[in-house]
N, CA, C and O atoms as a Tripos MOL2 file, in Angstrom:
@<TRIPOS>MOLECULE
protein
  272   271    68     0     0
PROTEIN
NO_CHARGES

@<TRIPOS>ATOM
      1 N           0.8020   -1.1980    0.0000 N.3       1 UNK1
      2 CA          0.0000    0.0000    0.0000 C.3       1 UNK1
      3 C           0.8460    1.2640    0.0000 C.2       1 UNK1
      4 O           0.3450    2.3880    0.0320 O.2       1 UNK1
      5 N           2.5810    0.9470   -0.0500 N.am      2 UNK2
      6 CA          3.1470    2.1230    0.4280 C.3       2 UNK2
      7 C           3.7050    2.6470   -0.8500 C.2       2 UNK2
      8 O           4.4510    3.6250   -0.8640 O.2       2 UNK2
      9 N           3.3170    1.9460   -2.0170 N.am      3 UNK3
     10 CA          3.5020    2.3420   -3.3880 C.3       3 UNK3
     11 C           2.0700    3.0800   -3.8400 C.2       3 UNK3
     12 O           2.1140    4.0820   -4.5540 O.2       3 UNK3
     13 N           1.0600    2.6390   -3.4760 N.am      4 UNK4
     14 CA         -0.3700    3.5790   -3.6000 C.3       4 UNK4
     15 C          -0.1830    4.7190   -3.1390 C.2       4 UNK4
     16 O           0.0060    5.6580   -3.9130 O.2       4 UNK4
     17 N          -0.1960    4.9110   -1.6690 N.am      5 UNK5
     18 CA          0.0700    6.4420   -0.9660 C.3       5 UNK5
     19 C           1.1250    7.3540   -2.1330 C.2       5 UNK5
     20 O           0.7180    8.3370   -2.7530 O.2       5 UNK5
     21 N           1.9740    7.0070   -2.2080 N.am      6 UNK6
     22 CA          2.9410    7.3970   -2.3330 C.3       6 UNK6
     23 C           2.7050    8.3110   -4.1970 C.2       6 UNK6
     24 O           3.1220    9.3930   -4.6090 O.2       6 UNK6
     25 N           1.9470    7.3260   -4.8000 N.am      7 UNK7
     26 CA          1.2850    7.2930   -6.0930 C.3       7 UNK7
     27 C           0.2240    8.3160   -6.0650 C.2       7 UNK7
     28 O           0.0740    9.2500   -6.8530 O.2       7 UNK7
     29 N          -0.2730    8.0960   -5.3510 N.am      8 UNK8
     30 CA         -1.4970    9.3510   -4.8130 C.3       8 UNK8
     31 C          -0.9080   10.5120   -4.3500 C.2       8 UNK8
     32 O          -1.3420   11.6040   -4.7150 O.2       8 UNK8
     33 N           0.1610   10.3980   -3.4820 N.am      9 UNK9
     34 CA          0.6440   12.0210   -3.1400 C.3       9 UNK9
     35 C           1.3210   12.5100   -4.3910 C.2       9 UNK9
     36 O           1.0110   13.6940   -4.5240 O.2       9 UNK9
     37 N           1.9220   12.2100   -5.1330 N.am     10 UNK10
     38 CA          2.4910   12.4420   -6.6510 C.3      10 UNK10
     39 C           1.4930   13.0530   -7.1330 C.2      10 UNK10
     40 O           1.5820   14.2780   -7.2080 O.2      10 UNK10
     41 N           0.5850   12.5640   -7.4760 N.am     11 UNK11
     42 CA         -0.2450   12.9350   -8.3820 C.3      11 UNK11
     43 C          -1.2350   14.2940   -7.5640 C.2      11 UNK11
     44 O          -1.3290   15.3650   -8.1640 O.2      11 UNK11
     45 N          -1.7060   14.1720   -6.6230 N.am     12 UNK12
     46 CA         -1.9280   15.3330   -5.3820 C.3      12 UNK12
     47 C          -1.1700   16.6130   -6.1420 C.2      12 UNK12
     48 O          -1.4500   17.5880   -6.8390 O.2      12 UNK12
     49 N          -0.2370   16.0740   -5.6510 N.am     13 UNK13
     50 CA          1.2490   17.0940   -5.8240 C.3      13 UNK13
     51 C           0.9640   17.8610   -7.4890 C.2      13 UNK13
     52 O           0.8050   19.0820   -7.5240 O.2      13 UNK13
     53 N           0.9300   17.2060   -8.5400 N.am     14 UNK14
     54 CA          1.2160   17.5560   -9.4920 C.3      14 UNK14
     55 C          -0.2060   18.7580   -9.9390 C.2      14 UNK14
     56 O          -0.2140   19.7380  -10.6840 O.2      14 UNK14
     57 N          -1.1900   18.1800   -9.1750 N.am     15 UNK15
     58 CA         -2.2690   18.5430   -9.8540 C.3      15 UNK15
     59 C          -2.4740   20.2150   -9.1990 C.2      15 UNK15
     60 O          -3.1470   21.0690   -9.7770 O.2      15 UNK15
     61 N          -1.8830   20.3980   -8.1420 N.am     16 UNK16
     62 CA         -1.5870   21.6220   -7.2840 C.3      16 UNK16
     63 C          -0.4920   22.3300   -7.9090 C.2      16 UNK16
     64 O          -0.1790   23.4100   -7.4090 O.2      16 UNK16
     65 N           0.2820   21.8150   -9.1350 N.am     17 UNK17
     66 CA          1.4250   22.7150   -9.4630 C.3      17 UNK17
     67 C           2.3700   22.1430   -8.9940 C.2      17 UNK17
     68 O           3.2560   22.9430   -9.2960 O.2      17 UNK17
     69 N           3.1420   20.8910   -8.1770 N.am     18 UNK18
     70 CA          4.5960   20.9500   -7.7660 C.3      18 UNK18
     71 C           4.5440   19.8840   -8.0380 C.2      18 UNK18
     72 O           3.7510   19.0190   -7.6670 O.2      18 UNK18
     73 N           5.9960   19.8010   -9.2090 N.am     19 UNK19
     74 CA          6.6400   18.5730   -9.4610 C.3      19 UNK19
     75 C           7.3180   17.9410   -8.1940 C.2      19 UNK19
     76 O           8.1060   18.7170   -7.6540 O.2      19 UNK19
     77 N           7.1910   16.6620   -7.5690 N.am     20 UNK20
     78 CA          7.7380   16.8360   -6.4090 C.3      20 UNK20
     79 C           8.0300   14.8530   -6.5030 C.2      20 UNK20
     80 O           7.4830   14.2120   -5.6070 O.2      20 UNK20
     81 N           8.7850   14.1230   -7.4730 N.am     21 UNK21
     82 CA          8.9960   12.8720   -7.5190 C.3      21 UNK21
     83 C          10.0790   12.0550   -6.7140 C.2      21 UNK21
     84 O          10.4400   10.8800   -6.7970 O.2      21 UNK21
     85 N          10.5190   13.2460   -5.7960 N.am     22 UNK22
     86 CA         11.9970   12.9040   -4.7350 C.3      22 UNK22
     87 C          10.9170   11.5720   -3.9710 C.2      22 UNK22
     88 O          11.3910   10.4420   -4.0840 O.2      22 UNK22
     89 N           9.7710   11.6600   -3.3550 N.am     23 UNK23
     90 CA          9.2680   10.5360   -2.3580 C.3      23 UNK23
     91 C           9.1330    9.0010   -3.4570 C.2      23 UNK23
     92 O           9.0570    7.8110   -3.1500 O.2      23 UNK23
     93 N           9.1440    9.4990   -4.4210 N.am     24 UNK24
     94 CA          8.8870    8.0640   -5.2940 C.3      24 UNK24
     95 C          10.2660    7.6250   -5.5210 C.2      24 UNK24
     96 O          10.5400    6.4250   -5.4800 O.2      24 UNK24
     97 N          11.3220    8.6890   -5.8030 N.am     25 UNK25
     98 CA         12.8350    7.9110   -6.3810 C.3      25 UNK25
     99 C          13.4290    7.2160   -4.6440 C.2      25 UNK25
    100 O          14.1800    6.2650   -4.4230 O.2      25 UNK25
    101 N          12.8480    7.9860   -3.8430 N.am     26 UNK26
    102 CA         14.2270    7.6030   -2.7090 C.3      26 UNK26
    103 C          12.7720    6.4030   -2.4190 C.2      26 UNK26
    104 O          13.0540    5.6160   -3.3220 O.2      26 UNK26
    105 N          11.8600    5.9830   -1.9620 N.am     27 UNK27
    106 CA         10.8960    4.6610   -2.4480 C.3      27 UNK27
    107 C          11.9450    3.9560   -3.4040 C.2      27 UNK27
    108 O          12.8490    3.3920   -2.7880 O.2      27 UNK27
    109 N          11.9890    3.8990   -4.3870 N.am     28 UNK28
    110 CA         12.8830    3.2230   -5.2470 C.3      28 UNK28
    111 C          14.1710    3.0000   -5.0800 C.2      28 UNK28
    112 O          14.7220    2.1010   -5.7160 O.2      28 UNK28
    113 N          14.8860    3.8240   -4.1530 N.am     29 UNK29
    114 CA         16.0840    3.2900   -4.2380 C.3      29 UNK29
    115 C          16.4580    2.4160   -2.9960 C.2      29 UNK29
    116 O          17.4740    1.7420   -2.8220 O.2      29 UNK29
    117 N          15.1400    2.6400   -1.9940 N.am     30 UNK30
    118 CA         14.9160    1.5780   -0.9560 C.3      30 UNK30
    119 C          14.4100    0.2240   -1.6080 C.2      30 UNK30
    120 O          14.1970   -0.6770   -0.7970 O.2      30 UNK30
    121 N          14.2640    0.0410   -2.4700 N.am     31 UNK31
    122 CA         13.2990   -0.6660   -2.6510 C.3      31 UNK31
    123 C          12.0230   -1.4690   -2.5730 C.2      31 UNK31
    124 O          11.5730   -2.5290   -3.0090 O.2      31 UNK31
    125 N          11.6870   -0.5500   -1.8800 N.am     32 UNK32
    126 CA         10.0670   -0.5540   -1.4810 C.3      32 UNK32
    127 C           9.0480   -0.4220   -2.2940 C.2      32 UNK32
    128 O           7.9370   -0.8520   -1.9830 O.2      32 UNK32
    129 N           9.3020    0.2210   -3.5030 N.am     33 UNK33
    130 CA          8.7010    0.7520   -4.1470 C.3      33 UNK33
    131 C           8.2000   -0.5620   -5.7540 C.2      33 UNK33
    132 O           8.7610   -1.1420   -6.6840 O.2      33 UNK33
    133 N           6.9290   -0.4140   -5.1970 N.am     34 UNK34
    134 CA          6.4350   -1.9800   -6.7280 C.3      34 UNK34
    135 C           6.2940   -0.5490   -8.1390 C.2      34 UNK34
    136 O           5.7520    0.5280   -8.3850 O.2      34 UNK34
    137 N           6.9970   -1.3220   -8.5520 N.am     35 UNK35
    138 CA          7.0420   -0.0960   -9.9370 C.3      35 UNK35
    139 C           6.3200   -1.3020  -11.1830 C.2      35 UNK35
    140 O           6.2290   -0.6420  -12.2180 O.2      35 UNK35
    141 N           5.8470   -2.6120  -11.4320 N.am     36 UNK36
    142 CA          4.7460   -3.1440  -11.7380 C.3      36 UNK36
    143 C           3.5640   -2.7830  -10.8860 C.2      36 UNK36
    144 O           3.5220   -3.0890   -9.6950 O.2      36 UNK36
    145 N           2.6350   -2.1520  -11.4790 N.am     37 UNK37
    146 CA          1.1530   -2.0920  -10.0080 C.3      37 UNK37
    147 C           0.1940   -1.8090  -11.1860 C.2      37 UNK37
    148 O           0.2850   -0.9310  -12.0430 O.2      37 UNK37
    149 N          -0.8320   -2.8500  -11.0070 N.am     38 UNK38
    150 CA         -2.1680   -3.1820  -11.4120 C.3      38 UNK38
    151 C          -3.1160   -1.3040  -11.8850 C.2      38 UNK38
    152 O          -2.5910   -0.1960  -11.7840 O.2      38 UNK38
    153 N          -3.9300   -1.4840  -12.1570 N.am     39 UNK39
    154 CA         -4.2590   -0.4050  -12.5230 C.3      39 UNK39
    155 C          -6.0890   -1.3230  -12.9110 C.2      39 UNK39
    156 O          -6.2510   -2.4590  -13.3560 O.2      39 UNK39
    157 N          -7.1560   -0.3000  -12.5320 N.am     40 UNK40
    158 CA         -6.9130    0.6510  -11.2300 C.3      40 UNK40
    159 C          -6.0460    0.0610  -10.1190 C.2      40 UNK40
    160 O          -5.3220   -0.9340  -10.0680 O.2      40 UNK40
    161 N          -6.3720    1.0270   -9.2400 N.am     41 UNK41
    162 CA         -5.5420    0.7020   -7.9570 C.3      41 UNK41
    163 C          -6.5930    0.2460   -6.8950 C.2      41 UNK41
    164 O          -7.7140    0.7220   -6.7170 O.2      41 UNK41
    165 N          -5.8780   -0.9610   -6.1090 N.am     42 UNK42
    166 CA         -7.0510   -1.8420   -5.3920 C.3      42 UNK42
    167 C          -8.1600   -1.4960   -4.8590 C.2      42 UNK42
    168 O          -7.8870   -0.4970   -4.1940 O.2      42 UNK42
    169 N          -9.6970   -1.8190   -4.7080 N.am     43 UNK43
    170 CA        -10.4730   -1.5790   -4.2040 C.3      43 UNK43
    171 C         -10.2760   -1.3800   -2.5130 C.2      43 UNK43
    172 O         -11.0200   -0.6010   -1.9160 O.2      43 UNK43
    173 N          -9.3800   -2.0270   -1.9040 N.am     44 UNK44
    174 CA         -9.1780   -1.8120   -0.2410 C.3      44 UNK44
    175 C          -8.3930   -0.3180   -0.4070 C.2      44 UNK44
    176 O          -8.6730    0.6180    0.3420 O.2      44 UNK44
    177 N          -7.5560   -0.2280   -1.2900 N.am     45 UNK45
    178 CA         -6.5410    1.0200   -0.8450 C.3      45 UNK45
    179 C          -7.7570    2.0670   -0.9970 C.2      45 UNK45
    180 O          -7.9610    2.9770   -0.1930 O.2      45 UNK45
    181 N          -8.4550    1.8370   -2.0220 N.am     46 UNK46
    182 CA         -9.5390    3.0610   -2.4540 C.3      46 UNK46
    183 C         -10.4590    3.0860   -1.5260 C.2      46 UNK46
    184 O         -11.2220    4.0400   -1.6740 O.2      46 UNK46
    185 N         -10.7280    2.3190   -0.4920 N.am     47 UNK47
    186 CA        -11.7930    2.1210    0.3060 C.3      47 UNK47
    187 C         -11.2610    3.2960    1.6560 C.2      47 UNK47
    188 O         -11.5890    4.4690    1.8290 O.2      47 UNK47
    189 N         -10.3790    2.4530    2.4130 N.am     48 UNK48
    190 CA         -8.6750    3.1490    2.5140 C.3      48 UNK48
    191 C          -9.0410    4.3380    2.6190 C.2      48 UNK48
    192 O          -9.5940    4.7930    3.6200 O.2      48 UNK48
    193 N          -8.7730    4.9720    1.5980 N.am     49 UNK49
    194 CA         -8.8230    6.4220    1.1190 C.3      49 UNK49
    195 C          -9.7130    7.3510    1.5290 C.2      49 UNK49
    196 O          -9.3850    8.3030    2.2380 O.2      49 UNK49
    197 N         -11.1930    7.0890    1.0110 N.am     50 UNK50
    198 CA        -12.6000    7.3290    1.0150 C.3      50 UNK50
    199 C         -12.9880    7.1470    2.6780 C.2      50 UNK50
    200 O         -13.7780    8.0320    3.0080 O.2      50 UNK50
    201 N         -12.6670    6.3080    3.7110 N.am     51 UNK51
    202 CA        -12.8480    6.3280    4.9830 C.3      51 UNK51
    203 C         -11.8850    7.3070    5.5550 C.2      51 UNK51
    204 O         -12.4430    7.7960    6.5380 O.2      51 UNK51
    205 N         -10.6300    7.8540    5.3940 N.am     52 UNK52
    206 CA        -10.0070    8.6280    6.0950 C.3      52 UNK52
    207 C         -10.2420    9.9140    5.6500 C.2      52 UNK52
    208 O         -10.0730   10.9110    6.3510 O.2      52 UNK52
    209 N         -10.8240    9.9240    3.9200 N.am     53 UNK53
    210 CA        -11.0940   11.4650    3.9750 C.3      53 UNK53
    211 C         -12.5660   11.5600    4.5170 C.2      53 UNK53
    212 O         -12.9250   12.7370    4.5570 O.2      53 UNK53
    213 N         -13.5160   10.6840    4.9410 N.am     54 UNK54
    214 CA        -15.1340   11.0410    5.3720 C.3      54 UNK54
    215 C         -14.7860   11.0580    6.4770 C.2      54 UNK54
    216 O         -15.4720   11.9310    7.0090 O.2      54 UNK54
    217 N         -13.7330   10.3770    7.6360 N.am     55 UNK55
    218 CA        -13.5510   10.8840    9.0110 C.3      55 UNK55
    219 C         -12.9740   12.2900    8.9510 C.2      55 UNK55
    220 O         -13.2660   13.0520    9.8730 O.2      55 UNK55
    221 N         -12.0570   12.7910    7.8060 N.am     56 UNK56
    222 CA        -11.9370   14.2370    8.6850 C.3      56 UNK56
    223 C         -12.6910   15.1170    7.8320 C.2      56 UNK56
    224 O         -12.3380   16.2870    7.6780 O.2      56 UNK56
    225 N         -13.7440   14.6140    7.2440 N.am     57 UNK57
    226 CA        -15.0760   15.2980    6.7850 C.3      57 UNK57
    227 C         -14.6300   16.1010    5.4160 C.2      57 UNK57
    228 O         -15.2280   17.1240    5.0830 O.2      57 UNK57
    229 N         -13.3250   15.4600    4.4990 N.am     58 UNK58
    230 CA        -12.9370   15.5890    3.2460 C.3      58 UNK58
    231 C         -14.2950   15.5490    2.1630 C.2      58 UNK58
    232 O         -14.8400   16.3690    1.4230 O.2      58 UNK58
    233 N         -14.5370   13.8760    2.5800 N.am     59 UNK59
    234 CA        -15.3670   13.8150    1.4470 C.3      59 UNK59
    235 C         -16.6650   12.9730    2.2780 C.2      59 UNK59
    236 O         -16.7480   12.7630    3.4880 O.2      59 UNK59
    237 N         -17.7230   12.5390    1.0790 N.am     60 UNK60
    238 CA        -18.8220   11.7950    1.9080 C.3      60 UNK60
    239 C         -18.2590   10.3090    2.1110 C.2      60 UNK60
    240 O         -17.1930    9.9220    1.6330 O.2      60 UNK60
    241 N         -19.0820    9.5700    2.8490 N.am     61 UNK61
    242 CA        -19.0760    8.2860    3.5330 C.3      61 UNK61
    243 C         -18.6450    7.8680    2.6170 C.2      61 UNK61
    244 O         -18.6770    8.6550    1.6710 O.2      61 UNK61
    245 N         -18.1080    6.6810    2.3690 N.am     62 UNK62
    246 CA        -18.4810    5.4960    1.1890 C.3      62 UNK62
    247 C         -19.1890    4.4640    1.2850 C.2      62 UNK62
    248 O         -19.0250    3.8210    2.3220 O.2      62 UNK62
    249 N         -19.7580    4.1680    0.7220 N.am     63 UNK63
    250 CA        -21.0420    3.3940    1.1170 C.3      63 UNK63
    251 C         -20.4680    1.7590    1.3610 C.2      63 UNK63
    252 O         -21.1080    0.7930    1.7760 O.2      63 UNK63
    253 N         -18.9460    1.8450    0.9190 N.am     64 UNK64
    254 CA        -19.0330    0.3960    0.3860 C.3      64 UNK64
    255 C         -18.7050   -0.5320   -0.2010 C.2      64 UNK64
    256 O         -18.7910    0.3100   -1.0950 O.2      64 UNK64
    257 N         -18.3350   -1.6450   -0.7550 N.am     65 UNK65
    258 CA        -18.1590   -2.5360   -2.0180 C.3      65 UNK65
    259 C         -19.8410   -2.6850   -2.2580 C.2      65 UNK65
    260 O         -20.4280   -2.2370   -3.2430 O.2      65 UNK65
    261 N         -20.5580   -3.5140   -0.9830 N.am     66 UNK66
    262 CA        -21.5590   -4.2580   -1.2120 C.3      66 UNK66
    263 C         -22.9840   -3.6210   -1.8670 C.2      66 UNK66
    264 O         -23.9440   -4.1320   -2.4440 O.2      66 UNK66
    265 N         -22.6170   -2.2110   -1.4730 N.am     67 UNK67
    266 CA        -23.9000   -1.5720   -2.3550 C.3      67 UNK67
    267 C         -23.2980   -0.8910   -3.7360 C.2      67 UNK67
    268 O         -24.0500   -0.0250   -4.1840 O.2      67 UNK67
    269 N         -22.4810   -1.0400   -4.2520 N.am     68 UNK68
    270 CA        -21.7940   -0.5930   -5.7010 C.3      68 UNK68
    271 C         -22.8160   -1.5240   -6.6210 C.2      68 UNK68
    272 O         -22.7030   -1.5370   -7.8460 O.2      68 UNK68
@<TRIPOS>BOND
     1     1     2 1
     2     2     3 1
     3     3     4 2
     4     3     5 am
     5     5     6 1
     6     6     7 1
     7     7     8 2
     8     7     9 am
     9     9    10 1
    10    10    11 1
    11    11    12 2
    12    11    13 am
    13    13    14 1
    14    14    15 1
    15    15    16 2
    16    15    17 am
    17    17    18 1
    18    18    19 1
    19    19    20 2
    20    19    21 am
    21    21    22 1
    22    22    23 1
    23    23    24 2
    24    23    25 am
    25    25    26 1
    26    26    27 1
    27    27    28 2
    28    27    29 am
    29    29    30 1
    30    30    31 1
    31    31    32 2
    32    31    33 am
    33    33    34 1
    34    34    35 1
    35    35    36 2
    36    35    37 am
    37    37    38 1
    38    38    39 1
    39    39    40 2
    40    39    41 am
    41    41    42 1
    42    42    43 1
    43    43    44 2
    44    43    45 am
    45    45    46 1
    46    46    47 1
    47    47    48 2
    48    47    49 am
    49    49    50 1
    50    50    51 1
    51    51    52 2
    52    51    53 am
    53    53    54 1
    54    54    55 1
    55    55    56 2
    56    55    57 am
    57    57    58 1
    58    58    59 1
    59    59    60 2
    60    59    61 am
    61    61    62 1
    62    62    63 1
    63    63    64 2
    64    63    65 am
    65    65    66 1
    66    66    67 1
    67    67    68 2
    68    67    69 am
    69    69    70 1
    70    70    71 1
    71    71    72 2
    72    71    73 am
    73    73    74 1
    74    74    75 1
    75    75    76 2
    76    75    77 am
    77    77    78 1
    78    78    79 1
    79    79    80 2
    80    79    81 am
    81    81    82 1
    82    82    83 1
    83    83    84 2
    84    83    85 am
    85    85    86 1
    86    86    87 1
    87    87    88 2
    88    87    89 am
    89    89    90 1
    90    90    91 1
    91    91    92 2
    92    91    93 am
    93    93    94 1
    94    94    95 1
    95    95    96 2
    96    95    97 am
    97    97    98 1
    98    98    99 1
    99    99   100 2
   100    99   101 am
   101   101   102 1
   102   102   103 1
   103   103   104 2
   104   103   105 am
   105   105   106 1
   106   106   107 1
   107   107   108 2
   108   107   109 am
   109   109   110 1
   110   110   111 1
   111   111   112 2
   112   111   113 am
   113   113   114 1
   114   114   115 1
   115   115   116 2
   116   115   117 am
   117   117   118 1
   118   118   119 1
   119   119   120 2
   120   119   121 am
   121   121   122 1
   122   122   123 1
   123   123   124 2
   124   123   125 am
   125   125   126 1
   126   126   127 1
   127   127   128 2
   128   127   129 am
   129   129   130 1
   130   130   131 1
   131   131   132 2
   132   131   133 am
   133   133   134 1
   134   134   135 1
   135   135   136 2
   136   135   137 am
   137   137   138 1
   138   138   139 1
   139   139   140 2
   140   139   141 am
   141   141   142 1
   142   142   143 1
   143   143   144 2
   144   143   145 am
   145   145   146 1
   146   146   147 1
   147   147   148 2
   148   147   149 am
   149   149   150 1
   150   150   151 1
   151   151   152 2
   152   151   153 am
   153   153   154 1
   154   154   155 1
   155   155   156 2
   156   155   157 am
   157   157   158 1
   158   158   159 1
   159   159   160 2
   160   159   161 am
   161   161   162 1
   162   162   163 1
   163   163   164 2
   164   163   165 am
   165   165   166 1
   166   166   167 1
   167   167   168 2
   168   167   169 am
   169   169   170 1
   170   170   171 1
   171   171   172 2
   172   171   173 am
   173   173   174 1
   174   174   175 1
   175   175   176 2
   176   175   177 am
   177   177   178 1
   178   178   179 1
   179   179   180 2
   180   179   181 am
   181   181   182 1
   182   182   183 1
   183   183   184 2
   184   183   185 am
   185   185   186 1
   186   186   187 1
   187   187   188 2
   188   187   189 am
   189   189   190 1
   190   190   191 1
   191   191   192 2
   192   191   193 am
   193   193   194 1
   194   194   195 1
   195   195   196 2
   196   195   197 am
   197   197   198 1
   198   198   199 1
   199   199   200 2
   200   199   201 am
   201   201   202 1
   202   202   203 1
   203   203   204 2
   204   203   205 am
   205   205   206 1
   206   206   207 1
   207   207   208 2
   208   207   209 am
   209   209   210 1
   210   210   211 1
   211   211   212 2
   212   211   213 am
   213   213   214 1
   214   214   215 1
   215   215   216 2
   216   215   217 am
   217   217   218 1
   218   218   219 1
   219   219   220 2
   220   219   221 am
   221   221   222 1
   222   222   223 1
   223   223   224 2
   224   223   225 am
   225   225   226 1
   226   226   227 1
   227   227   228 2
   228   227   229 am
   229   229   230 1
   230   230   231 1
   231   231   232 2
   232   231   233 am
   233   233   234 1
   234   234   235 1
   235   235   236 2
   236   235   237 am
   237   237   238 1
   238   238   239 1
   239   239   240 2
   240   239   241 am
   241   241   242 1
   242   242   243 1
   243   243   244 2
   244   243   245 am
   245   245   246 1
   246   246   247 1
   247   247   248 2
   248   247   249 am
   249   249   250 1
   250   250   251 1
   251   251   252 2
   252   251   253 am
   253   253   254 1
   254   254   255 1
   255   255   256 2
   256   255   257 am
   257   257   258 1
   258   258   259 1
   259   259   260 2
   260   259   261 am
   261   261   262 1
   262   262   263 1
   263   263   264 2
   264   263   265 am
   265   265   266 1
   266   266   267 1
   267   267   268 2
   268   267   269 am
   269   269   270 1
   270   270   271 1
   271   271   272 2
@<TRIPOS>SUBSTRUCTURE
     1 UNK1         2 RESIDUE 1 A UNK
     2 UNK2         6 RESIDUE 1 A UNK
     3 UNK3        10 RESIDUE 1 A UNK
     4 UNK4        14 RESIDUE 1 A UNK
     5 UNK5        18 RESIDUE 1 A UNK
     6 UNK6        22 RESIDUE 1 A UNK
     7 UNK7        26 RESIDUE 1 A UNK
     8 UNK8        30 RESIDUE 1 A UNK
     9 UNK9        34 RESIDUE 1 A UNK
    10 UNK10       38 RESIDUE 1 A UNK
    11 UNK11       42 RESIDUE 1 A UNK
    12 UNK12       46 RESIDUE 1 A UNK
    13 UNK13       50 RESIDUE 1 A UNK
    14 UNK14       54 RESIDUE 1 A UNK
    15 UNK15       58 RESIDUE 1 A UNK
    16 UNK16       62 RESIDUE 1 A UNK
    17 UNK17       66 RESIDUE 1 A UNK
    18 UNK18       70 RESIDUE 1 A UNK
    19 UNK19       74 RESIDUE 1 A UNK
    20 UNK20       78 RESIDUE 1 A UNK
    21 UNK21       82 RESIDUE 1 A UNK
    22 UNK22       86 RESIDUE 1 A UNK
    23 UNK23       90 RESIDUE 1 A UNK
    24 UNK24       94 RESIDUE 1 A UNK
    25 UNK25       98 RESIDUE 1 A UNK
    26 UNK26      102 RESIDUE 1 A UNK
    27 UNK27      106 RESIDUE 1 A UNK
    28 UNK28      110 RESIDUE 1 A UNK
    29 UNK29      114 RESIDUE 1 A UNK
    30 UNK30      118 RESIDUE 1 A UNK
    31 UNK31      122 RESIDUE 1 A UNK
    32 UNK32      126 RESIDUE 1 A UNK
    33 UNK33      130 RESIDUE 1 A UNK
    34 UNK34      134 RESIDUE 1 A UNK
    35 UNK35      138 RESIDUE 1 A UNK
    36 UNK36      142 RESIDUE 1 A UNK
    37 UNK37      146 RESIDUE 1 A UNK
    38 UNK38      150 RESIDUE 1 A UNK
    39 UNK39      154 RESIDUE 1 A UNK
    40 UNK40      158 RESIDUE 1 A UNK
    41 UNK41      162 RESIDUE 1 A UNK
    42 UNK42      166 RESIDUE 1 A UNK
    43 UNK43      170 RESIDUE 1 A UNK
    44 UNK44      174 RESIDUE 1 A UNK
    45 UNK45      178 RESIDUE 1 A UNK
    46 UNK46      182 RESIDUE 1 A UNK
    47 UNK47      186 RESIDUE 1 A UNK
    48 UNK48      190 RESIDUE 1 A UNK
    49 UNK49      194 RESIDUE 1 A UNK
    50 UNK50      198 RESIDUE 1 A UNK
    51 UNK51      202 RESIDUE 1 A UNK
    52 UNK52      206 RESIDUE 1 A UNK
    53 UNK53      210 RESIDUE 1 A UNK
    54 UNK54      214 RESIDUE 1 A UNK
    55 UNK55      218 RESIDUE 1 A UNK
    56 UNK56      222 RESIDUE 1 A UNK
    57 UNK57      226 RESIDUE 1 A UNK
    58 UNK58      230 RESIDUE 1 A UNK
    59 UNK59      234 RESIDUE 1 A UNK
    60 UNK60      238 RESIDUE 1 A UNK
    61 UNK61      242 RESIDUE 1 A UNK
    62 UNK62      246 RESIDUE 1 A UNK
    63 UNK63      250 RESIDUE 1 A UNK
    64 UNK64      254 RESIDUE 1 A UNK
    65 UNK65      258 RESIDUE 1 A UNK
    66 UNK66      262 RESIDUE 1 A UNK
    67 UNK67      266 RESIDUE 1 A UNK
    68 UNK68      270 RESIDUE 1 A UNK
């Protein structure tokens, strides 16, 4: 999941204006970093996501897998 975050703050980043790929290369040179990754990106990480931004009242609830 620490290649998702990491994928998501990139892209965060970019969409605000700042090139900012230092957290993905030094990821990579740890090798931590899965540079094969599925696409989309997993339903748990996205779930993940959607629950931590409706706790600090980012975005709405998510309802879910089971009601999709």
């Amino acid at each position: 999941m620490i290649t998702d975050a990491l994928r998501v703050q990139y892209v965060c980043d970019r969409i605000e204006g700042r090139e900012a790929p230092e957290p993905l290369r030094q990821a990579d040179r740890l090798k931590i970093l899965v540079r094969e990754r599925e696409a989309p990106m997993p339903a748990r990480f996205l779930h993940l996501v959607r629950t931590i931004g409706a706790a600090d009242g980012l975005l709405a609830a998510d309802p879910g897998p089971s009601s999709r």
